[in-house]
C-alpha angles and dihedrals in degrees: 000000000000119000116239100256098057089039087057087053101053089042100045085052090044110046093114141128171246152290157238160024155110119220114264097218100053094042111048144316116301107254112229129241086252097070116096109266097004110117116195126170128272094230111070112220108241091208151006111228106237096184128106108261100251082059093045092051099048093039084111104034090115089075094054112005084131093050122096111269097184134003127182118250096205096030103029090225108146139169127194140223100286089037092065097041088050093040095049088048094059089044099055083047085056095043087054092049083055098053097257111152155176110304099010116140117237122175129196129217112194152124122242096288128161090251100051092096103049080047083053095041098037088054095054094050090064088055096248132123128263115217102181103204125214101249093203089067125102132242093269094055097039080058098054108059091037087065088035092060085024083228115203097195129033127194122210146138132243104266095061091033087107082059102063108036075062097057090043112071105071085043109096095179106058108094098169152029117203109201123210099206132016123020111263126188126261089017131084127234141262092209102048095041088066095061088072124110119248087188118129088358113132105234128195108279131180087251087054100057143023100256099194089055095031104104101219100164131034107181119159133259129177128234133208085258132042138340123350108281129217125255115219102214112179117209082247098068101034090046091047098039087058081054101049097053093043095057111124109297101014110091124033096219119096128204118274121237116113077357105044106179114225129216137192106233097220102132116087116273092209093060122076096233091054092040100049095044088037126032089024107047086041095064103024086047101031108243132150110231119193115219135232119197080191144357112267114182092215099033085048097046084046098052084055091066104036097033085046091194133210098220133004113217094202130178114212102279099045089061090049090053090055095052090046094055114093092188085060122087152145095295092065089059094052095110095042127121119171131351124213120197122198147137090071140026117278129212123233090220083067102037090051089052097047095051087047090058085050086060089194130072115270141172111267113190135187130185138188128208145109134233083257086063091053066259116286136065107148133045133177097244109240091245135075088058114243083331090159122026108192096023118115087220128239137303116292119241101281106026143103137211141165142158133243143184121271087223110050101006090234115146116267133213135241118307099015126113130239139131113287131236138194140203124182141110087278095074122113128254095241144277104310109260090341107112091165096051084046094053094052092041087043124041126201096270087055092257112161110211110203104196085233124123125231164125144212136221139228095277093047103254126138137244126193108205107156148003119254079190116072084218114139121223122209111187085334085307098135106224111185107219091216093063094055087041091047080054107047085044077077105063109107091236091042119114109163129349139189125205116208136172111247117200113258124187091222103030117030104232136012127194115262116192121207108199133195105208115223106244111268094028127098120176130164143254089245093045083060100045087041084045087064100024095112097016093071135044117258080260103051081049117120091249085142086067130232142268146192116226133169099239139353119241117256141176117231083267093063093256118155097238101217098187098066087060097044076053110058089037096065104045085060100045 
């Protein structure tokens, strides 16, 4: 068993997230439930959002605008509601004083902190885009997608600034870096820019924009090929797609209010998965969510008994580690209402243990969806109760999904397996600047098709069962086997490598390389792992170990035929 403070490690460089979609509305007519294969909810939306998302999260400030927002879990700094509306209204005045306009690009690089939602939504108020960063990544990571978005501004905090002034030489777009702490020279800072007055200054309203075309978030999702690509999210679909999961008996948590709910801010605010269960409900339902900059087994486990929340949003191996833990027990859980579980496929064998340990009945709770989808577009119904335990739930009120075969792309019926695709107002844009990766992701009829593998049964809910993408996911981390390919190409005794997903108790998957060896080199297993070890992020890393094969198995195309080596993996492990 690994010990807590490697498995912080591993789970404080891996909190990361999730994948896909194409707006309804711009790329064909919605198909009805009574077509063959076609699956729509039973509830019918009453209505799409078409306001910007700072107006659809503080839609209902006036309840709780008094009550705590976010609170530190390792500071105790907290602001509250109103805090948040009036702070992210003096930051997008200062962003304006400091040039900052309509379709400009920002990125923020931070960890989960109780200011990170006035800097988004301050951003967004000023009309510009949000790219959340991942702040685990390196400089060379960080670079690239600064020059990939081409960023102006950039927010941080202290502690990654050297980060970023690395990333920043060959970068001839960023201008400026905006610091959450200390002063720091050469930045500005976060503190002072929210003493500016937001009065008289005309902020980004829904009259002043086309919220369905406007791009309002830019996080980043992995394909099967290449560099992380940018996902065009518009405020209509993030704000409706907020709309859409939280619709009377599809999602366990209730407005705040005399009740206010309390969360416990682990996932990551820079995935969409994190951001939208998270930042968004926080804010749209009420709630106080405690933060958390990194997962610390015995911060986090304390957090649990002091914060007492109403509901826990978990990723895999957050759940394992629950049931692992001896010093956690039912009374942990005594507050608790109802547990979802995303961003990867969860066993039954843990979710069953987990809800042993609870000792009471619970909502549990699990979703599917993608960045793409905004990020989600199914969700298991809270009743009835735990009804299915392994299922990823039905479709939620204004989506569409069906299944279709891999070979002709006809629909296909219940129980049989195909890729999945969805259609709703909660599909992406498109790929930034990437026509060609949209078209294949988004077909003509607006279709989007997922990559993902499964079926549905007679009562409609869904199953995930395989990956169409060879993408590998480390604790829901998405690591695209090409780009560590692409890497160890470039050791000197390297002369072909495949990347593959190995199975891993806590995390789900690790990379595994296969290496063909040039004639006349022989390195070793360790001179490989120590050739990646800081060009890469911990989650990228060959955990999964490395081996030197002959030759790597191909198609007549040419094409690395994974499977063979999950194959043959598995049969000796």
């Amino acid at each position: 068993m690994l010990r807590n403070a490697k498995f912080a490690c591993m789970l404080n460089k891996r909190l990361k997230y999730y994948h896909n979609s194409a707006p309804l509305f711009a790329h064909g007519k919605t198909s009805g439930g009574d077509q063959f294969g076609i699956i729509s909810s039973a509830h019918k939306l009453d209505k799409t959002i078409d306001q910007t998302i700072p107006e659809f999260l503080f839609s209902n400030l006036h309840k709780w605008e008094n009550a705590t927002a976010f609170e530190c879990a390792h500071t105790g700094r907290k602001v509250t509601h109103f805090e948040v509306y009036k702070h992210s209204r003096s930051f997008a005045a200062a962003l304006q004083q400091h040039g900052i306009k309509r379709d400009d690009m920002i990125a923020i690089l931070l960890p989960n902190i109780p200011e990170y939602a006035a800097i988004l939504l301050g951003i967004l108020q000023v009309g510009a885009t949000v790219s959340p960063f991942n702040p685990n990544y390196i400089a060379p990571e960080i670079a690239t997608q600064l020059t990939t978005c081409r960023a102006k501004l950039i927010v941080t905090i202290p502690q990654l600034l050297p980060l970023v002034k690395e990333a920043r030489r060959k970068n001839p777009f960023l201008k400026s870096v905006v610091v959450v702490g200390e002063a720091q020279e050469g930045c500005h800072t976060y503190s002072e820019m929210i003493k500016v007055s937001s009065e008289g200054v005309q902020l980004i309203q829904r009259k002043d924009i086309d919220t369905r075309t406007q791009t309002a978030l830019l996080p980043w999702s992995s394909g099967t090929t290449g560099p992380p690509k940018g996902v065009m999210l518009t405020h209509f679909s993030v704000s409706t797609n907020l709309y859409q999961f939280t619709q009377p008996g599809y999602l366990g948590t209730q407005e705040g209010g005399n009740g206010q709910g309390r969360l416990i801010g682990i996932l990551p605010f820079f995935h969409i998965y994190g951001f939208a269960m998270l930042l968004g409900l926080t804010l749209y339902q009420g709630h106080c969510t405690m933060t958390m900059v990194k997962f610390e087994p015995n911060v986090f486990i304390d957090t649990l008994r002091r914060h007492k929340p109403t509901y826990l949003f978990l990723v895999p191996p957050l759940m394992t580690f629950l049931v692992s833990q001896p010093d956690v027990s039912a009374k942990e859980f005594e507050s608790v209402t109802g547990i979802m579980a995303a961003a990867a496929p969860v066993g039954p064998v843990v979710t069953t243990r987990l809800l042993e340990k609870i000792e009471k009945r619970i909502i549990f709770q699990e979703g599917y969806g993608m960045t793409e989808l905004a990020p989600v577009s199914h969700l298991t119904p809270v009743t009835p109760i735990n009804g299915k335990i392994g299922s990823t739930g039905i479709v939620i009120p204004g989506t569409h999904c069906k299944i279709v075969s891999i070979e002709t792309g006809e629909p296909m019926g219940p129980g049989e397996r195909g890729e999945i695709c969805v259609k709703g107002p909660q599909v992406m844009k498109g790929y930034f600047e990437n026509e060609k990766a949209t078209k294949e992701t988004i077909d003509s009829d607006g279709w989007l098709h997922t990559g993902d593998i499964g079926l549905y049964d007679e009562d409609k809910y869904f199953f995930i069962v395989d990956r169409l993408k060879e993408l590998i996911k480390v604790s829901g981390y998405q690591v695209a086997p090409s780009e560590l390919e692409d890497l160890l190409r470039k050791h000197p005794a390297v002369a072909d490598v495949a990347v593959i997903g190995v199975p891993d108790e806590r995390a789900g998957e690790f990379p595994r390389a296969y290496i063909v060896l040039k004639p006349s080199s022989n390195p070793s297993a360790e001179e490989i792992h120590k050739f990646i070890e800081d060009k890469v992020s911990c989650h990228k890393k060959l955990k999964g170990g490395v081996e030197f094969i002959k030759a790597i198995p191909k198609s007549a195309t040419g094409k690395i035929l994974r499977r063979e080596l999950k194959k043959d993996y598995m049969a000796k492990h």
